[in-house]
N, C-alpha and C positions, 0 to 999 in steps of 0.2 A: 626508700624510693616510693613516689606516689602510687597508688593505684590507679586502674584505668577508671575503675567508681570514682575515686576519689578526683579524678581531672574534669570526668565528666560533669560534676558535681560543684566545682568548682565554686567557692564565693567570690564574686567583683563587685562586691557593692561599696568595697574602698575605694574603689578605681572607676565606678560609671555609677551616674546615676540612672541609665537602664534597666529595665527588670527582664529575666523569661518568667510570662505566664503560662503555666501545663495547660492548656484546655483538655479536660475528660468528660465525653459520655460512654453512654452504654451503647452497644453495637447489635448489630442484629437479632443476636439470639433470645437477648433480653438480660442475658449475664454477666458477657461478655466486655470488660471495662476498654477501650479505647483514648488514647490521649495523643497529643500532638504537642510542640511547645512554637512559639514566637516573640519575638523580642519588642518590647514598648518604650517610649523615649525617658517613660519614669513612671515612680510608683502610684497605684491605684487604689481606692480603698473601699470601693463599692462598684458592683457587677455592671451596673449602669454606663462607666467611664469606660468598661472595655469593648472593642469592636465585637463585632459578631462575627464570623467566620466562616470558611465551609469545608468542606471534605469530599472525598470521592466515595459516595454513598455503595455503588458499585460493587466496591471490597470491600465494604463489611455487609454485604447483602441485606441493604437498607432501600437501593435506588438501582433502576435497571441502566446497562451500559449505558444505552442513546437519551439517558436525560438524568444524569452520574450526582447533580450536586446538590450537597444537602448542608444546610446553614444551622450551626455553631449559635443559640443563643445564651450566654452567661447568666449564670442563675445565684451561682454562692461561690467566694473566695474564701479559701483556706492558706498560709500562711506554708512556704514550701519546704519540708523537714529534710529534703534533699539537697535543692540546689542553697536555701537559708538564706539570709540576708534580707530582700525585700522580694524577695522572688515570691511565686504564688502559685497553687494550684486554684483551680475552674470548674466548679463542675458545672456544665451548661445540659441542656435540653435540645432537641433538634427540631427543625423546619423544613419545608420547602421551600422553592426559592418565591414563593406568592403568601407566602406565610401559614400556611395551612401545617399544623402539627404531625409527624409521620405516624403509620402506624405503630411503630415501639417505642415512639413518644408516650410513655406513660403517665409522663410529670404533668404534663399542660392540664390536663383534666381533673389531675389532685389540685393542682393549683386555683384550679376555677371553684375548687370546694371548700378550700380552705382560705380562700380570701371573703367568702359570704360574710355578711356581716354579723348571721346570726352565729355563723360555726366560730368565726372570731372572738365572737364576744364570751364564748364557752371555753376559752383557753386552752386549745386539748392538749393534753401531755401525753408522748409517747416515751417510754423505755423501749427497747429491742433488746432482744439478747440473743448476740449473732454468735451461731457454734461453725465451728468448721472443725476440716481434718486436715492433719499434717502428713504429708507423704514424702517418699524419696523421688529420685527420679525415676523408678524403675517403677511405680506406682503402687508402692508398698507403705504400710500406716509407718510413721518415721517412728522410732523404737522398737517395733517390734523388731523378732529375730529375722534373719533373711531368707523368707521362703517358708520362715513358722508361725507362729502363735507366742502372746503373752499367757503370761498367767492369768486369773479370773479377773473380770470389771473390777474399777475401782484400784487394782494393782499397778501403780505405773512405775513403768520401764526409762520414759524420757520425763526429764525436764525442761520445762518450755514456760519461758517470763516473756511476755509482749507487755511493758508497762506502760499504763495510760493510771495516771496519777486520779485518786476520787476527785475531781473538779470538774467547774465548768468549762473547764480548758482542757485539751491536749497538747500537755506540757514538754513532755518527752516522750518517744519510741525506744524500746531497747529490745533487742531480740538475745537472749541466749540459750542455745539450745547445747545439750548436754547427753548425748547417747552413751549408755553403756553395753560394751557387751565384750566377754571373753577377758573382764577386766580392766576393759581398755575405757578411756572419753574420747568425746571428743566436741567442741566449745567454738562456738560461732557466734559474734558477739557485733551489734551495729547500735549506733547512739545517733539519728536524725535530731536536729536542733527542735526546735521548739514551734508549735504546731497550734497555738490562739486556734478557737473555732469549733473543735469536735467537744463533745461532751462528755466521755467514757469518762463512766460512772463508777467501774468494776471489772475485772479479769476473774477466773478461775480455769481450774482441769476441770472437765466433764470425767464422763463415767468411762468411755471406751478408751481405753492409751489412746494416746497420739490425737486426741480431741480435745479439745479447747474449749473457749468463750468468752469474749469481751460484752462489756454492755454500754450502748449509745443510750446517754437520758439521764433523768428528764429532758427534753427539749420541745419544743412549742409546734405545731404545725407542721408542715413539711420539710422542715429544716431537719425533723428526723432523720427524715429518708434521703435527703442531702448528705448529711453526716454521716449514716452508716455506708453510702454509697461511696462518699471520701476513705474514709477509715477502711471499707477493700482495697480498695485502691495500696492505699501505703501498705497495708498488709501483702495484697501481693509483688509490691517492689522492697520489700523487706524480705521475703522467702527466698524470691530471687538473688536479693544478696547471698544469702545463706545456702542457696544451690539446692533448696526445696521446694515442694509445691503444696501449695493452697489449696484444698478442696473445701465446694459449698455441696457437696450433692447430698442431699437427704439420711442418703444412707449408704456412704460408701462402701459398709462391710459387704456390702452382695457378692462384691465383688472376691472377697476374701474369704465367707461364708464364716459361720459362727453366730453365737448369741451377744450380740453389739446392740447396743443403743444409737438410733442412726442420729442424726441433726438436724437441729429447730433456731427456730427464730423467734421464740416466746414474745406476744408484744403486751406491754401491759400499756394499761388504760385511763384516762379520766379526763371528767373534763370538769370545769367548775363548779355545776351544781353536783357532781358526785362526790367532790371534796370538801362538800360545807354540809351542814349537821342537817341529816334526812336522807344525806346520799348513798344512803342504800339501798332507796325505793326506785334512785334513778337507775344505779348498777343494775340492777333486775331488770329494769325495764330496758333496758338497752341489749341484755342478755337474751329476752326474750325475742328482741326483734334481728339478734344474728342467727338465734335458731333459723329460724322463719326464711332466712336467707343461704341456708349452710352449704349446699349444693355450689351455690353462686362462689360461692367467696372461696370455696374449697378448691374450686378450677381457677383462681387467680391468687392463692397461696402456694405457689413452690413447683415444680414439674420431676417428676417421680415420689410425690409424697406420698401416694401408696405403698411405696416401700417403706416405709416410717412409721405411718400410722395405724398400724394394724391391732390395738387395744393394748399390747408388749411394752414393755421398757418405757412405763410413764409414757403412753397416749392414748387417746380414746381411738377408737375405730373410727378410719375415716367415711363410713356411710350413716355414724350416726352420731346426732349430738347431744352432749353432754355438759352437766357443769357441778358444780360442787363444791363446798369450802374446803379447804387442803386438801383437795382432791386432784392430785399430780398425773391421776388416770382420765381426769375429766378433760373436755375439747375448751372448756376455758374453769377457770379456776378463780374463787376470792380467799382472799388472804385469810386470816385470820385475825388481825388488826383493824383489817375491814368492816369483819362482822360484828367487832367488840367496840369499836369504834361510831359506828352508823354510819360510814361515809370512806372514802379513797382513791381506789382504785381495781382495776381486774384484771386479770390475764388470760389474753388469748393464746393455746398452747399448740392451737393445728397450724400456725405457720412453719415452712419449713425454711433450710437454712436459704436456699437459692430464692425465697422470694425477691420481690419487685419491692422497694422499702418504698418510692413514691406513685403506688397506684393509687388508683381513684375510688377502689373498692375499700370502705370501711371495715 
C-alpha cells in the first residue's frame, strides 16, 4: 500500500507535461525556510521563464496585516528529489509589490556585489561547511540515551549517512539513521531521485554525537548561498520523513549542558589572484582587512554565536581576532598546502551554523 509521502509525491510526468515548481524563501526570522508549490503548463529551465509570485507577507512576519503582499522573485532552479520527474524546486528572493527589496531580503545586495565586474572577474569560490544537530522530537540530540548522556566526544552512539556523492552535482539523497540502545536498532531509510544543481563536495560525523556536516563547494558567487540554502531545505523535508528534527543553532548543547562542541559554518575562500602563484600575499591581505572589520561581520555571522565561540572546542574568542596556519583555534585558518604552495585558499572559522549563506557581508 502507497504511503501518504508517497502519493503526495507522486510522479506524472508520464501522464502531463505539467510540472509543480516548489517556490522557497526565507521567512522572517532570517532561518526560517518557507515554500509554496503551483502548477505550469510545462517544463522550465531557467529562473527567467518562471512567474514571480506573492505570498501573505503578514504570516511570516515580513509585511504588516493592511498592506500583506510580498512578491516571489526566482532566482535558482533545482531539480525536485521529491516530487522527480521535471518537477523543480525555486529558490527566489522577495520584493515589494514596487520592487524595492524587503528587509530580510538579504540576497539583493549580495547579488549587487557579486555581479560587479571587477568581483566577477576574481572568480570567488566559496566551500561552506554546514554542521547541524540531529534531534528527536522531544528535543533530545538523536542517539543519545533518553534523558542521559553519551559517552565522551568523538564516541558515537548514532549512525547517520545523508549521501551527496563528491561531485558537481547532487546526485542522490539517502537518509539512514540507525539508533542503538538496550540492543535494540532502529533504520529509517528515504532515496529522493536525483537532484543536478547543488554541489556537496563531502559529508562527515562531527565531534558531538548526533552532529553532522555536509559541505556545499566549490561553487562560484552566490550560487553558494543558493545551494546551501536549497540543500536545508531538502535536509529538513528529509528529517521530517524520518520523524526528526533539524537543528542550525550554534550550540545546541546549552541546552543539555556538558562539554560539546557547538556548530559552525566554516566558509573557505579564494578568489583567482589567490589561487595563481603569489597568492599568498593576496590571502594575507585580505585577512588583514577582515581583521579590520571583525565586529561587523561578527553581528552578521549567526545569532547566538556567542555561545560557540568562546576560545573552547576549536574557536577563537569571539571578541577577538585571530588567524594562523593549522590553527583550528584561530578565527580564520590557512591550510597548510597553502603555505607550501604560495597560493589557495583560507578559512573563515567564526561562522556559525545558522548564518545567512547569501548576505552582502564579505
Amino acid at each position: 500500500m502507497a504511503s501518504l509521502n508517497d502519493l503526495v509525491n507522486l510522479n506524472l510526468s508520464d501522464t502531463t507535461e505539467k510540472i509543480i515548481a516548489e517556490y522557497i524563501w526565507v521567512g522572517g526570522s532570517g532561518m526560517d525556510l518557507r515554500s509554496k508549490a503551483r502548477t505550469l503548463p510545462k517544463p522550465v529551465t531557467k529562473p527567467s521563464e518562471l512567474p514571480k509570485w506573492n505570498y501573505d507577507g503578514s504570516s511570516t512576519n515580513q509585511a504588516p496585516g493592511d498592506d500583506s503582499e510580498v512578491i516571489l522573485y526566482p532566482q535558482a532552479i533545482f531539480k525536485d528529489p521529491f516530487r522527480k520527474g521535471n518537477n523543480i524546486l525555486v529558490m527566489c528572493d522577495t520584493y515589494t509589490p514596487a520592487g524595492e527589496p524587503i528587509p530580510t531580503n538579504k540576497r539583493a545586495a549580495a547579488a549587487k556585489i557579486f555581479s560587479h565586474p571587477d568581483v566577477e572577474a576574481e572568480v570567488p569560490w566559496y566551500g561552506i561547511e554546514q554542521e547541524y544537530t540531529l534531534l528527536t522530537r522531544s528535543n533530545w540530540p538523536l542517539g543519545w540515551p533518553a534523558g542521559g548522556f553519551p559517552g565522551p566526544q568523538k564516541v558515537h552512539t548514532l549512525n547517520f549517512r545523508l549521501v551527496f556523492p563528491c561531485n558537481r552535482d547532487l546526485t542522490t539523497v539517502e537518509l539512514e539513521l540507525t539508533r542503538h540502545s538496550e540492543g535494540t536498532s532502529l533504520t529509517l531509510t528515504t532515496r529522493p531521485a536525483c537532484t543536478p544543481g547543488i554541489n556537496i563536495s563531502g559529508i562527515n560525523g562531527e565531534v558531538m554525537p548526533g552532529q553532522w556536516e555536509f559541505q556545499v563547494g566549490p561553487s562560484v558567487g552566490i550560487s553558494a548561498g543558493d545551494e546551501v540554502w536549497v540543500a536545508r531545505y531538502i535536509l529538513e523535508r528529509i528529517t521530517e520523513v524520518a520523524g526528526v528534527v533539524v537543528s542550525f543553532d550554534p550550540n545546541h548543547s546549552c541546552s543539555v549542558l556538558g562539554d560539546w562542541n557547538g556548530a559552525g559554518a566554516h566558509t573557505n575562500y579564494s578568489t583567482k589572484s589567490m589561487r595563481e602563484d603569489g597568492g599568498i600575499d593576496v590571502i594575507k591581505a585580505a585577512i588583514k582587512k577582515l581583521e579590520a572589520r571583525h565586529s561587523e561581520h561578527i553581528a552578521a555571522y549567526g545569532e547566538g554565536n556567542e555561545r560557540r565561540l568562546t576560545g573552547h572546542h576549536e574557536t577563537a574568542n569571539i571578541n577577538k581576532f585571530t588567524w594562523g596556519v593549522a590553527n583550528r583555534g584561530a578565527s580564520v585558518r590557512i591550510g597548510r598546502d597553502t603555505e607550501k604552495d604560495g597560493k589557495g585558499y583560507f578559512e573563515d572559522r567564526r561562522p556559525a551554523s545558522n548564518m545567512i549563506p547569501t548576505s552582502s557581508h564579505p
